[in-house]
LODRENGU-533790 format. One record per residue (C-alpha): residue number from 1; residue in one letter; chain; x, z, y negated. Coordinates in steps of 0.001 Angstrom, whole numbers, plus 500000, padded with zeros to 6 digits. Example, Ala and Ser with C-alpha at 12.3 -4.5 7.8 and 13.67 -1.06 7.14 Angstrom:
<pts>
{pos=1, code=a, unit=A, px=512300, pz=507800, py=504500}
{pos=2, code=s, unit=A, px=513670, pz=507140, py=501060}
</pts>
This chain:
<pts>
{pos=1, code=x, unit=A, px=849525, pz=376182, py=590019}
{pos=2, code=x, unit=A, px=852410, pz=375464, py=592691}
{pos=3, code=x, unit=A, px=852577, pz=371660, py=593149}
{pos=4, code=x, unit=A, px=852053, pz=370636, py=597183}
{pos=5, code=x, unit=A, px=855325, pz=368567, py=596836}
{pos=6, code=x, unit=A, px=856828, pz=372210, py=596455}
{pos=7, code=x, unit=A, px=855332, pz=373155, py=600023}
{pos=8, code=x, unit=A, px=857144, pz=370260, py=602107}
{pos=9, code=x, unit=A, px=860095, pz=370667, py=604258}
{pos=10, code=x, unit=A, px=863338, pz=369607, py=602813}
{pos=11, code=x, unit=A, px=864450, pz=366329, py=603056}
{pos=12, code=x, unit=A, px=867058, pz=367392, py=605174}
{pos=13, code=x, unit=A, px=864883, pz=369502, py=607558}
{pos=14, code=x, unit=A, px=862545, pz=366447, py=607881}
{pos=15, code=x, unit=A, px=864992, pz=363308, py=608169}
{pos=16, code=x, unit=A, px=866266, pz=365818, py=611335}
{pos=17, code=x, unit=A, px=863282, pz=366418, py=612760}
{pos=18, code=x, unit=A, px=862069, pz=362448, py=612595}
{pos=19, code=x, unit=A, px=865177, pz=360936, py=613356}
{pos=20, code=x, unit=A, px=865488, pz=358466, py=610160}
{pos=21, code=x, unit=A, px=868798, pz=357159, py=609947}
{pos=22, code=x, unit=A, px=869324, pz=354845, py=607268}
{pos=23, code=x, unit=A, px=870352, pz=350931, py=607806}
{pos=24, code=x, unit=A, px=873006, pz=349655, py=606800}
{pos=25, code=x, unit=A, px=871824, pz=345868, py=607018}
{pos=26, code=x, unit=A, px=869196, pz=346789, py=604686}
{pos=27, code=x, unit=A, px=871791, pz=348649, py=602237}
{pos=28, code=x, unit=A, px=870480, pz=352171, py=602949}
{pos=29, code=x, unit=A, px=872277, pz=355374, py=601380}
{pos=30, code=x, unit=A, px=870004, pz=357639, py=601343}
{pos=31, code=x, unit=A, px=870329, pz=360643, py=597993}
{pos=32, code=x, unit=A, px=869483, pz=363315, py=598659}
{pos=33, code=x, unit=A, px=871482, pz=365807, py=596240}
{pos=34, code=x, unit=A, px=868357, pz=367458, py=593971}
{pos=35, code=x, unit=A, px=870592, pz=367884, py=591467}
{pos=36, code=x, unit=A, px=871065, pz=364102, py=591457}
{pos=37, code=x, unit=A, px=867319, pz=363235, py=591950}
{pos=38, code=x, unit=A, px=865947, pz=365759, py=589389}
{pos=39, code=x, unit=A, px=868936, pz=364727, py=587318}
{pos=40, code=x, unit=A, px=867504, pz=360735, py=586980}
{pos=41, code=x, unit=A, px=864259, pz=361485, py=586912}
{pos=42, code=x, unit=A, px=864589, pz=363923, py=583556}
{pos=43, code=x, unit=A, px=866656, pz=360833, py=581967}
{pos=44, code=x, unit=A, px=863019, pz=358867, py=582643}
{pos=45, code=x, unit=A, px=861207, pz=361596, py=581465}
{pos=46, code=x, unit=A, px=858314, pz=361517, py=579440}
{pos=47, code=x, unit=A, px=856533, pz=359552, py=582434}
{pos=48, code=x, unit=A, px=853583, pz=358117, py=579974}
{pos=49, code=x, unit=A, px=852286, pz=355234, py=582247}
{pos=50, code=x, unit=A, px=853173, pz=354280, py=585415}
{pos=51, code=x, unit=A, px=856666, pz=354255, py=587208}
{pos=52, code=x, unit=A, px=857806, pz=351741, py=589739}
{pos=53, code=x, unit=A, px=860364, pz=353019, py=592305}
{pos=54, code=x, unit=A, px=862141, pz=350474, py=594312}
{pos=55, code=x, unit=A, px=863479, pz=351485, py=598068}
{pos=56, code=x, unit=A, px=862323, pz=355288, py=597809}
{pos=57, code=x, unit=A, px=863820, pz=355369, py=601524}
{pos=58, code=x, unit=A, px=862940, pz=358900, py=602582}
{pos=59, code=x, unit=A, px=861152, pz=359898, py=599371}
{pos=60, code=x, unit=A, px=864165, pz=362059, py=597704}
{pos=61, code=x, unit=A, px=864022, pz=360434, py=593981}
{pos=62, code=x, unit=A, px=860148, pz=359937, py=594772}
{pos=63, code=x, unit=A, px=859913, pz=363989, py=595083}
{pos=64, code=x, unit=A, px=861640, pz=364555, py=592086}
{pos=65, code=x, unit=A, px=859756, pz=361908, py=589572}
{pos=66, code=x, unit=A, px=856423, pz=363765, py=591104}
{pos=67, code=x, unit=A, px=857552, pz=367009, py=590306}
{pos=68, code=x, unit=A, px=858592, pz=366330, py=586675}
{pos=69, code=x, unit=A, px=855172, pz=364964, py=585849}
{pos=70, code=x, unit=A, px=854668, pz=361356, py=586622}
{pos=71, code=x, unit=A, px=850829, pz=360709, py=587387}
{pos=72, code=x, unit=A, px=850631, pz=357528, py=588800}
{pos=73, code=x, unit=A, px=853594, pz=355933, py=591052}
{pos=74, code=x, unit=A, px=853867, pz=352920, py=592913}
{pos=75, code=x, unit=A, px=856385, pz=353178, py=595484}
{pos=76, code=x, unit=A, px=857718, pz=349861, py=596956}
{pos=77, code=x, unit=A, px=859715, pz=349808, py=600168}
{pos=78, code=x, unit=A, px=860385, pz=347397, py=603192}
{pos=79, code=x, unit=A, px=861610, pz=349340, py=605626}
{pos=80, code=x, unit=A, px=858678, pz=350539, py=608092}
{pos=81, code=x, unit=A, px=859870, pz=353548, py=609345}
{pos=82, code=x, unit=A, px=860377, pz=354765, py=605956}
{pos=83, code=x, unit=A, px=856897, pz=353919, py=605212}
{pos=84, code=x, unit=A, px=855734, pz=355947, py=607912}
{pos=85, code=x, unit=A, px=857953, pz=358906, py=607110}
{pos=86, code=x, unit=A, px=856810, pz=358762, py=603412}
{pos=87, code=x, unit=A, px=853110, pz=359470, py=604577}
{pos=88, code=x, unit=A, px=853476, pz=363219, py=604345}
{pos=89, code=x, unit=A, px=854815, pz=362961, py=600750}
{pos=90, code=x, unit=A, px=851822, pz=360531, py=599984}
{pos=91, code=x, unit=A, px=849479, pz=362866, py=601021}
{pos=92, code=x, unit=A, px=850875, pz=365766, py=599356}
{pos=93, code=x, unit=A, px=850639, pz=364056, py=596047}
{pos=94, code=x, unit=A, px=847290, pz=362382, py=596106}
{pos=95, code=x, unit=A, px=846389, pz=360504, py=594218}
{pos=96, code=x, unit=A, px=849877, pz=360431, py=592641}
{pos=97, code=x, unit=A, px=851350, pz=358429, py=594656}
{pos=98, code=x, unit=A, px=850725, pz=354841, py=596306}
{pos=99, code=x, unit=A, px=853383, pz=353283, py=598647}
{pos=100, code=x, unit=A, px=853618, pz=349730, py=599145}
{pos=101, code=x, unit=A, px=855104, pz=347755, py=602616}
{pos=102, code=x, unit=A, px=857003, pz=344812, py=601115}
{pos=103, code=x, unit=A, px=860319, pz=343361, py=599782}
{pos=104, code=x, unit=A, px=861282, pz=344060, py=596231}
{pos=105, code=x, unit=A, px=862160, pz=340544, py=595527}
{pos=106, code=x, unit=A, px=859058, pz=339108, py=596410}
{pos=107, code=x, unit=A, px=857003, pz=341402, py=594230}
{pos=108, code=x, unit=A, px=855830, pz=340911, py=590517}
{pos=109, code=x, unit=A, px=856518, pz=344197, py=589551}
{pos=110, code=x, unit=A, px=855866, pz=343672, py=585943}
{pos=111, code=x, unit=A, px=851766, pz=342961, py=586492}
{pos=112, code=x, unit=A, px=851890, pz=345966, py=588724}
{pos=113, code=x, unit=A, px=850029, pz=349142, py=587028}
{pos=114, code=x, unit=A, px=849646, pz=349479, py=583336}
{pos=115, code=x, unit=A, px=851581, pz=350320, py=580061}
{pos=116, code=x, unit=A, px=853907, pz=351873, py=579745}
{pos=117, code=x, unit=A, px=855506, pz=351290, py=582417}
{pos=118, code=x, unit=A, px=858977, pz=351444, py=583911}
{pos=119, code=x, unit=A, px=861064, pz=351169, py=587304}
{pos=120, code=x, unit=A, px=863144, pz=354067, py=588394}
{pos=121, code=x, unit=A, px=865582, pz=353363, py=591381}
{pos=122, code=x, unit=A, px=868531, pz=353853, py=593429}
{pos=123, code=x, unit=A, px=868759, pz=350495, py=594425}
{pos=124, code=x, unit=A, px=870211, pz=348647, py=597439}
{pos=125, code=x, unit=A, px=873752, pz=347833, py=596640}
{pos=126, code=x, unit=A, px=873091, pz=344290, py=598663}
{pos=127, code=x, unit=A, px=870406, pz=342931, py=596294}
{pos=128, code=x, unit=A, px=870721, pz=345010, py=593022}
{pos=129, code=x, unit=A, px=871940, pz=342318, py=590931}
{pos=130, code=x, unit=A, px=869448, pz=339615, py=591978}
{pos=131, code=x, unit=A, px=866215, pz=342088, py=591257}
{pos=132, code=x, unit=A, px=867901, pz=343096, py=587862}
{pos=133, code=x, unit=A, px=868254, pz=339579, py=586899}
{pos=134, code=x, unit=A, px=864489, pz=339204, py=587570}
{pos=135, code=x, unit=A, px=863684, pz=342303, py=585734}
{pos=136, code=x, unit=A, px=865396, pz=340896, py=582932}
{pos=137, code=x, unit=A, px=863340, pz=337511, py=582795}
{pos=138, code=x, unit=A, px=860097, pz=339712, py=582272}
{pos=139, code=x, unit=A, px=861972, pz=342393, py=580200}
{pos=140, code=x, unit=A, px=859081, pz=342658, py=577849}
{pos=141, code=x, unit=A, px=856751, pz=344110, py=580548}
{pos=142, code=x, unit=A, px=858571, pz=347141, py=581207}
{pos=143, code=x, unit=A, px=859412, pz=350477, py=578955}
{pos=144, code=x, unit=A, px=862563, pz=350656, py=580454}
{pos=145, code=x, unit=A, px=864198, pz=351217, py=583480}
{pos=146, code=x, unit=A, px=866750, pz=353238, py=584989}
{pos=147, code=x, unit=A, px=868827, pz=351979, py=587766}
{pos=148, code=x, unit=A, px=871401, pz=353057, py=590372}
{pos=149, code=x, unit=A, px=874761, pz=350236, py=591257}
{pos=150, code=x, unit=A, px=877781, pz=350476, py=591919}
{pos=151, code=x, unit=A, px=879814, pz=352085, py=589240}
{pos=152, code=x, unit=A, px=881750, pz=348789, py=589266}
{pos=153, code=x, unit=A, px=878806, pz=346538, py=588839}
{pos=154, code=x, unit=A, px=877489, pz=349388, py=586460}
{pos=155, code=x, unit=A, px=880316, pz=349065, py=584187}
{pos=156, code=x, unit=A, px=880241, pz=344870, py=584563}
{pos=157, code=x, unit=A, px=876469, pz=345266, py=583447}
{pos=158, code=x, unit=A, px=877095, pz=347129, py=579736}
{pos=159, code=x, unit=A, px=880495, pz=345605, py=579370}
{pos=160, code=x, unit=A, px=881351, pz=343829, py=575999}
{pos=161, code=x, unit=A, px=882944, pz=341081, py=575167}
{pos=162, code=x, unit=A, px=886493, pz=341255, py=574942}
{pos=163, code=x, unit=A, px=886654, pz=343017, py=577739}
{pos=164, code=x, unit=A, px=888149, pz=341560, py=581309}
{pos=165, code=x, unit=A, px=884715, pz=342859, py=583143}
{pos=166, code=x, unit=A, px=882973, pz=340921, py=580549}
{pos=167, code=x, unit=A, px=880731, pz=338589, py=582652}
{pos=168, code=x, unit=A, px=877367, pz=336952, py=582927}
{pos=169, code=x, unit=A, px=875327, pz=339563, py=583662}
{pos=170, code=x, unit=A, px=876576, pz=341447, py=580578}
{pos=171, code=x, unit=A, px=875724, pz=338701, py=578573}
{pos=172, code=x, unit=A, px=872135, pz=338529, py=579821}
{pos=173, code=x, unit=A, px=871624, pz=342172, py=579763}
{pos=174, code=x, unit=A, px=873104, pz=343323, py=576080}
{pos=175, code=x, unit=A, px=870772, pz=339679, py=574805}
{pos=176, code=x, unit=A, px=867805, pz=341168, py=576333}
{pos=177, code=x, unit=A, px=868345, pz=345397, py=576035}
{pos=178, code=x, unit=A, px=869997, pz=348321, py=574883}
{pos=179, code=x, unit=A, px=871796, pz=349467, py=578094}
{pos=180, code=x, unit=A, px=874227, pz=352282, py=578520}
{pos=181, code=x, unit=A, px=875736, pz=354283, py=581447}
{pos=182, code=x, unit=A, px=874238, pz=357550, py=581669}
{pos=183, code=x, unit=A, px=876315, pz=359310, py=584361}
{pos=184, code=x, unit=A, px=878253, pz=358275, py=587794}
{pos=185, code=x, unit=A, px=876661, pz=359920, py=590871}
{pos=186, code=x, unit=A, px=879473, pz=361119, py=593163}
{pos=187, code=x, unit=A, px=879861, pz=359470, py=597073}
{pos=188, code=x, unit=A, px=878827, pz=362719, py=598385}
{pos=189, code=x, unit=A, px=875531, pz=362933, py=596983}
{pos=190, code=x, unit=A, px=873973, pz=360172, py=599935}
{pos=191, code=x, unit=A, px=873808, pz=360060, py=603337}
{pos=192, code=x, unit=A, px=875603, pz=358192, py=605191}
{pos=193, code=x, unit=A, px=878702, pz=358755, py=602128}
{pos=194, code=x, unit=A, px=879125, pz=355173, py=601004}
{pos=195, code=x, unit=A, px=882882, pz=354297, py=600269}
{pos=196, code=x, unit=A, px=882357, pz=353816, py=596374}
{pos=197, code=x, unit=A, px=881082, pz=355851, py=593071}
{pos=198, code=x, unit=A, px=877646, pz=355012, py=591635}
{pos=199, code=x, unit=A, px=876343, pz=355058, py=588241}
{pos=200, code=x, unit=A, px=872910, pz=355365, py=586809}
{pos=201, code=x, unit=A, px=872172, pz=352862, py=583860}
{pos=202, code=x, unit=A, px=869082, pz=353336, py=581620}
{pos=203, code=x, unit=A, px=868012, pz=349951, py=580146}
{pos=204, code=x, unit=A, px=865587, pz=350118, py=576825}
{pos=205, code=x, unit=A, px=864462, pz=346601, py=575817}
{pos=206, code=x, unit=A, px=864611, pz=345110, py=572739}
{pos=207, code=x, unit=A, px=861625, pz=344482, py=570799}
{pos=208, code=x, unit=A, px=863151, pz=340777, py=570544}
{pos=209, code=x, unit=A, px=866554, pz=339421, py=571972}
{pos=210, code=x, unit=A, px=869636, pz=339599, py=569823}
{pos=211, code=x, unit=A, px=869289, pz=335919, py=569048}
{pos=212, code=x, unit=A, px=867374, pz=333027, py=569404}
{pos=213, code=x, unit=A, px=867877, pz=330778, py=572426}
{pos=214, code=x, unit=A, px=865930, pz=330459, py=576130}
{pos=215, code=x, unit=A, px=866390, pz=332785, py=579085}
{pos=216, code=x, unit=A, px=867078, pz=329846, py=581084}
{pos=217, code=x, unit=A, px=869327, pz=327827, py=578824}
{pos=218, code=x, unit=A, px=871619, pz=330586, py=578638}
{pos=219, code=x, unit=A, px=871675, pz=331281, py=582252}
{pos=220, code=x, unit=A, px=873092, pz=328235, py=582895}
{pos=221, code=x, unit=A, px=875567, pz=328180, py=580277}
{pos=222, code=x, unit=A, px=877066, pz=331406, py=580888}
{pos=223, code=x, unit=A, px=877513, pz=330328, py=584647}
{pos=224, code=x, unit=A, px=879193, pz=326991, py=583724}
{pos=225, code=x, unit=A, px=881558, pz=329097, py=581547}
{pos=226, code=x, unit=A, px=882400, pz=331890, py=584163}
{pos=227, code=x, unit=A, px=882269, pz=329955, py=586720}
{pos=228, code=x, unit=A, px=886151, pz=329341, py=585580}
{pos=229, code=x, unit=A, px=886528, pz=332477, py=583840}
{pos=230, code=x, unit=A, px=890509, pz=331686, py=584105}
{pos=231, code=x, unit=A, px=889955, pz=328954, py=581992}
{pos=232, code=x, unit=A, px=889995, pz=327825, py=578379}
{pos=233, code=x, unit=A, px=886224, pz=327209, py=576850}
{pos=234, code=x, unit=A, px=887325, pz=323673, py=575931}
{pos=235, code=x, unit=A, px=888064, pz=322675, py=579976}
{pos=236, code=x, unit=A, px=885086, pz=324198, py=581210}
{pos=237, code=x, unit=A, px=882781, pz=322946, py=579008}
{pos=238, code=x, unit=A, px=885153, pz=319233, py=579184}
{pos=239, code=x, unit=A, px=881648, pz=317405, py=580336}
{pos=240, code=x, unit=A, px=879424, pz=318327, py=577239}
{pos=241, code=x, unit=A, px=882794, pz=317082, py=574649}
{pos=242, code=x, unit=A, px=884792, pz=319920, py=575378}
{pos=243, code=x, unit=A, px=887108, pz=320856, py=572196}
{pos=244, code=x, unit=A, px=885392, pz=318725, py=569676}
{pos=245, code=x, unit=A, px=881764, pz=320160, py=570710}
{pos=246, code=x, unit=A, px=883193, pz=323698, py=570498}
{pos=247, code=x, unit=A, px=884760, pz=323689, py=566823}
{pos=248, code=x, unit=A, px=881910, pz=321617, py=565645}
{pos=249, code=x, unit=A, px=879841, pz=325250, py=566562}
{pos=250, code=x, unit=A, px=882861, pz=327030, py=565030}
{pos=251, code=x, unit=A, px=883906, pz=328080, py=568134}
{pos=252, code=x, unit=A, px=887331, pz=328639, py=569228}
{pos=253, code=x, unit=A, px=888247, pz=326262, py=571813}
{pos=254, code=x, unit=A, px=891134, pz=328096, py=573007}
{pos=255, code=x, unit=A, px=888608, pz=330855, py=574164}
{pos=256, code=x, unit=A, px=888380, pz=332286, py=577037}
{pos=257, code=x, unit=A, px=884305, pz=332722, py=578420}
{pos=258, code=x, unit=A, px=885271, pz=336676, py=578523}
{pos=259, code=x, unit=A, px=885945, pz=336842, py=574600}
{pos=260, code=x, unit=A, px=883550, pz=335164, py=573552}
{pos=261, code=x, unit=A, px=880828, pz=336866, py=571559}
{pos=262, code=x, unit=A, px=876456, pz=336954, py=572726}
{pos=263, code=x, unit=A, px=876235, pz=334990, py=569652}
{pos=264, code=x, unit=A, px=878655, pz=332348, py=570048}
{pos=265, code=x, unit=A, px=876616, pz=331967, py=573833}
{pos=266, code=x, unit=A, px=873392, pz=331285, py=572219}
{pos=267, code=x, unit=A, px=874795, pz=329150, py=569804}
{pos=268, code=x, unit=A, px=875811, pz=327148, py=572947}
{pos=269, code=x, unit=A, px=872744, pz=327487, py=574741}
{pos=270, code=x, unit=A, px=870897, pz=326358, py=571545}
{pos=271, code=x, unit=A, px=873288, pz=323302, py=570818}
{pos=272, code=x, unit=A, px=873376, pz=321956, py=575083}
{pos=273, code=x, unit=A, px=869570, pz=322600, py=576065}
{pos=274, code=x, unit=A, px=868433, pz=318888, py=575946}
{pos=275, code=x, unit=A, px=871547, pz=318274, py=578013}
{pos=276, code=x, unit=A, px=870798, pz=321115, py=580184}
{pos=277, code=x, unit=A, px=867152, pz=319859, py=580070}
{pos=278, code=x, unit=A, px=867778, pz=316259, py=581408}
{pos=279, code=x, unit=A, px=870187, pz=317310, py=584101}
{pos=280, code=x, unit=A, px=867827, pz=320040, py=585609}
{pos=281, code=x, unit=A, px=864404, pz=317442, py=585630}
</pts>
């Protein structure tokens, strides 16, 4: 039997007849390519549990994840018009479909639904890296997700070390998952055509993290070392005994934070958390 979805207007058809132009102070590009949409939701595919889609704007990616089988998703958006604009989708799809009014940042995604479960989304460029980074401290919750940035930010996610986009963020990500860039989604495929490339990262959690050491212990260690990413290990870690500290761990003091490896960051986490302890109480 033909799916209702099938039955709608285009996306095109309707975002002309209603007039929804997307914001660019909430970090709007709207895709609406099907080839793109079907494209990510078949790398999400098989849809188990539930699915989480963050910033659906006009329902584009939200069409396509119905029409490849997902049975239960929760849709969270804060724009209001594009609540409103969804409501034809959301009936079409009962009881497929539930949309919810709020910011992503506020939400606890992770309690939301039931396993399996996993986020799907082409996300603002103006607050992807904060929700990732939130995803990441409840990786365990999720299935996996797959996620739209900037193909610069993209490639800084799965970078490794040795590499010059080697940051943070790829530390925290390659600790926690097994993350790869699937394939780059030209500036054509949204509207309004934003000025860069993106890329679509699918991110499969590890059953533990590569090695032992807290979330938030790490955190701050990779931001005291890349906070001076031009600088030797041994000056940026000067407070905590700088070079004598770092060879005692048999690590290199001469180091810069970009070469040095996920393990060698734990085994600094590890060795500085009652320092890091004391100075955050």
């Amino acid at each position: 039997m033909l799916d209702p979805i099938s039955n709608l207007e285009t996306l095109k058809e309707s975002l002309s007849k209603y007039d929804l132009k997307a914001k660019k102070a909430l970090g709007q590009n709207f895709l609406l390519d099907t080839d793109f949409t079907d494209k990510i939701a078949l790398a999400s595919a098989p849809f188990d549990g539930c699915v989480i889609e963050i910033g659906p704007g006009p329902g584009g990616l939200t069409r396509s994840i119905l029409l490849h089988g997902a049975k239960k998703v929760i849709a969270i958006e804060k724009d209001p018009r594009a609540i409103s604009f969804l409501e034809e989708l959301k009936d079409a799809a009962k009881p497929r479909l539930k949309i919810k009014q709020a910011d992503a940042l506020t939400q606890t995604v992770w309690t939301f639904g039931s396993k399996p479960r996993q986020i799907i989304a082409n996300l603002p460029y103006n607050v992807a890296t904060p929700l990732l980074i939130l995803w990441l401290k409840h990786i365990n919750a999720f299935d996996k997700l797959t996620l739209m940035f900037q193909k610069e930010v993209a490639e800084r996610i799965v970078a490794r070390p040795g590499y010059n986009n080697f940051g943070r963020l790829s530390v925290l990500t390659n600790w926690l998952t097994d993350s790869e860039i699937l394939f780059e989604v030209p500036a054509s495929a949204f509207t309004p055509r934003p000025k860069v490339t993106s890329a679509v990262i699918q991110f499969l959690p590890r059953k533990k993290p590569l090695y032992d050491c807290t979330m938030k212990h790490l955190e701050i260690v990779t931001q005291i070392a890349f906070n001076q990413r031009r600088k030797m290990l041994r000056a940026s870690f000067k407070q905590f005994g700088g070079s004598e500290m770092l060879s005692s761990l048999g690590i290199d003091p001469q180091l810069r934070p970009q070469e040095l490896s996920i393990q060698n960051f734990c085994k600094l986490a590890n060795h500085l958390g009652n320092h890091i302890d004391e100075a955050t109480v």
